[in-house]
C-alpha positions as CSV (number, residue, x, y, z in Angstrom):
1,X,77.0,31.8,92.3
2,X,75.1,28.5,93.4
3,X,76.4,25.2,93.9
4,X,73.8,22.1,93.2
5,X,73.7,18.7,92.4
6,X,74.0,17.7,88.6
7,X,73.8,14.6,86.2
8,X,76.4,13.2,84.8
9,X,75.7,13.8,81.4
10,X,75.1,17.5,82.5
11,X,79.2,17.6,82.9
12,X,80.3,16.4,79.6
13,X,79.8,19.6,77.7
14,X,82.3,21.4,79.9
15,X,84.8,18.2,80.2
16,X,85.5,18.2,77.0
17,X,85.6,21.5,76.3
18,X,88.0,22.7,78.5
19,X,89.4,19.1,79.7
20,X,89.5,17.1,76.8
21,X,89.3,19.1,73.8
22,X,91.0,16.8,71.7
23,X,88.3,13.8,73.0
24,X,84.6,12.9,71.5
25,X,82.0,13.5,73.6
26,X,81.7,10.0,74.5
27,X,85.2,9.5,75.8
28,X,84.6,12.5,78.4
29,X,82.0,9.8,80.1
30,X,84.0,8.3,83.0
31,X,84.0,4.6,84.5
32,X,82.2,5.6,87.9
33,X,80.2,8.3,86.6
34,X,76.9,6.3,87.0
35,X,77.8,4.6,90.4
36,X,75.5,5.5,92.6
37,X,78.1,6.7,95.0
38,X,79.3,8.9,92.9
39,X,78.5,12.9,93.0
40,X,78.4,15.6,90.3
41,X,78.2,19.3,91.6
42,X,77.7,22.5,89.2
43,X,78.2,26.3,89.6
44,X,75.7,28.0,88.7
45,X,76.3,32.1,87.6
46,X,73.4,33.6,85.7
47,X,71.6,30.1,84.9
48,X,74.9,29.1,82.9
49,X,76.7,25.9,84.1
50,X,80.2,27.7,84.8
51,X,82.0,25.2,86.3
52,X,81.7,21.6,87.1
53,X,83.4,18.7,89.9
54,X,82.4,15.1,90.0
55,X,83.4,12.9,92.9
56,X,84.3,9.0,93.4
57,X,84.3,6.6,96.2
58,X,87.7,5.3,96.0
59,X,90.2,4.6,98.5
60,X,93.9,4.1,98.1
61,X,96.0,2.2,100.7
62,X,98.7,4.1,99.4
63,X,97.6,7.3,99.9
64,X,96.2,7.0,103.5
65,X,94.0,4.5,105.6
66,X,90.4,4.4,105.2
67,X,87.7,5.7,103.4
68,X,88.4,7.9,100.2
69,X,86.7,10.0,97.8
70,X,88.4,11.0,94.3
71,X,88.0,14.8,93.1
72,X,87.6,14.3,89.1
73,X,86.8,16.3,86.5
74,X,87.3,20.0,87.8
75,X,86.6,22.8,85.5
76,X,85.8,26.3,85.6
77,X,84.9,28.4,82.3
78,X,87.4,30.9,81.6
79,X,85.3,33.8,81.8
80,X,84.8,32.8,85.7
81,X,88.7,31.9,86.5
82,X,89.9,33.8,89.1
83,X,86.6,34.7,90.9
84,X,86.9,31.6,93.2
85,X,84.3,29.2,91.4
86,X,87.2,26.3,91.3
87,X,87.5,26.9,95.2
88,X,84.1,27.4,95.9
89,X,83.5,24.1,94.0
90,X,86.7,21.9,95.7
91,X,84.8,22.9,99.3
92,X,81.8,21.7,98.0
93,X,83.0,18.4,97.4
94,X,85.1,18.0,100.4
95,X,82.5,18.9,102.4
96,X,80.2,16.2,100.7
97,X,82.8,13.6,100.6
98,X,83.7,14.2,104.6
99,X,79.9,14.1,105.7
100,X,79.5,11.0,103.5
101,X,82.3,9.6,105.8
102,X,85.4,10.2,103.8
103,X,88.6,10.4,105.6
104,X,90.3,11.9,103.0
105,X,90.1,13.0,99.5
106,X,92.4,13.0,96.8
107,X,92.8,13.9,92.9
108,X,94.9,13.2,90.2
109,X,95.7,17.0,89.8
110,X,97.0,18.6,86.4
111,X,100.7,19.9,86.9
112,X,99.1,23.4,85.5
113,X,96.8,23.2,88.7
114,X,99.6,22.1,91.6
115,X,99.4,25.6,92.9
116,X,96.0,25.4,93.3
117,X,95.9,22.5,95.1
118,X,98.6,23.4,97.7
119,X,97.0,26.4,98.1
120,X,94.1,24.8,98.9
121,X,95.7,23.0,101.8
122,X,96.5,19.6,99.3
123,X,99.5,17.3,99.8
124,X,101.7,16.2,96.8
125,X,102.2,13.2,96.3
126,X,104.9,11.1,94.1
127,X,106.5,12.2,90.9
128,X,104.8,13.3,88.3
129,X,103.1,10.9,85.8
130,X,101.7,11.2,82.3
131,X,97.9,10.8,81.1
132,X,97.8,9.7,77.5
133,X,96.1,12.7,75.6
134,X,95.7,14.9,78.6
135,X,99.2,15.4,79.8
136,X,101.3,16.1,83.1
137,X,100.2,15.4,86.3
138,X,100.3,14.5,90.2
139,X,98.9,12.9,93.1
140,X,97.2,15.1,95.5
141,X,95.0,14.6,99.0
142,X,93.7,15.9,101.9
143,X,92.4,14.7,105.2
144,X,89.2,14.9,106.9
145,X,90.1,18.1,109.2
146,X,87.2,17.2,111.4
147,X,88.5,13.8,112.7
């Protein structure tokens, strides 16, 4: 299993496959994707892209003070769930966001994927809210652990 830097348009395949299957290709393209402070990681298992992450400077005031990164776009192939590629990949980008000066990281996490994130030492946030298309979900962050 190997985590490296990927293109954008290396995620889309898996987006909307197992994010957005009722979505064209082109609406699994996100507004950010090209920014240049934005970050796309893949796993790697066998040279076959199993799972994917992309990650977005953007702070919100109401979350917490200072600089924020947003955890987007998580997916794992179900042949691979369960042998820690989602967690392996949600390190990864923490531990890119917090050395690129992040003081916290967050996501708009799935309501299937709450346990996940709690697990994984995230805070709810808020009530659950609806994404057109996609469906049920919540606020989630963490905080830089190192500051």
């Amino acid at each position: 299993m190997k985590i490296q830097k990927i293109q954008a348009s290396d995620t889309l395949a898996l987006r909307k496959k197992i994010l957005r299957p009722d979505f064209s290709l082109e609406q699994c393209n996100y507004p950010g994707d090209s920014d240049i402070s934005t970050y796309h990681l893949g796993c790697m298992i066998n040279n076959d892209l199993s799972g994917i992450v992309s990650i977005y400077k953007r702070s919100s005031e109401d979350l917490h003070s200072g600089i924020g990164y947003q955890i987007r776009a998580m997916a794992t192939c179900e042949k691979v769930r369960g042998q820690g590629v989602g967690l392996k990949l949600l390190r990864e980008a923490e531990n890119m966001a917090f050395n690129l000066g992040a003081d916290y990281v967050w996501a708009n996490a799935r309501a299937t994927a709450i346990g996940f994130y709690v697990k994984a030492g995230y805070k709810v946030i808020g009530k659950e809210f609806h994404v057109d298309g996609v469906g049920a979900h919540f606020i989630v962050y963490r905080t830089n652990q190192l500051n």
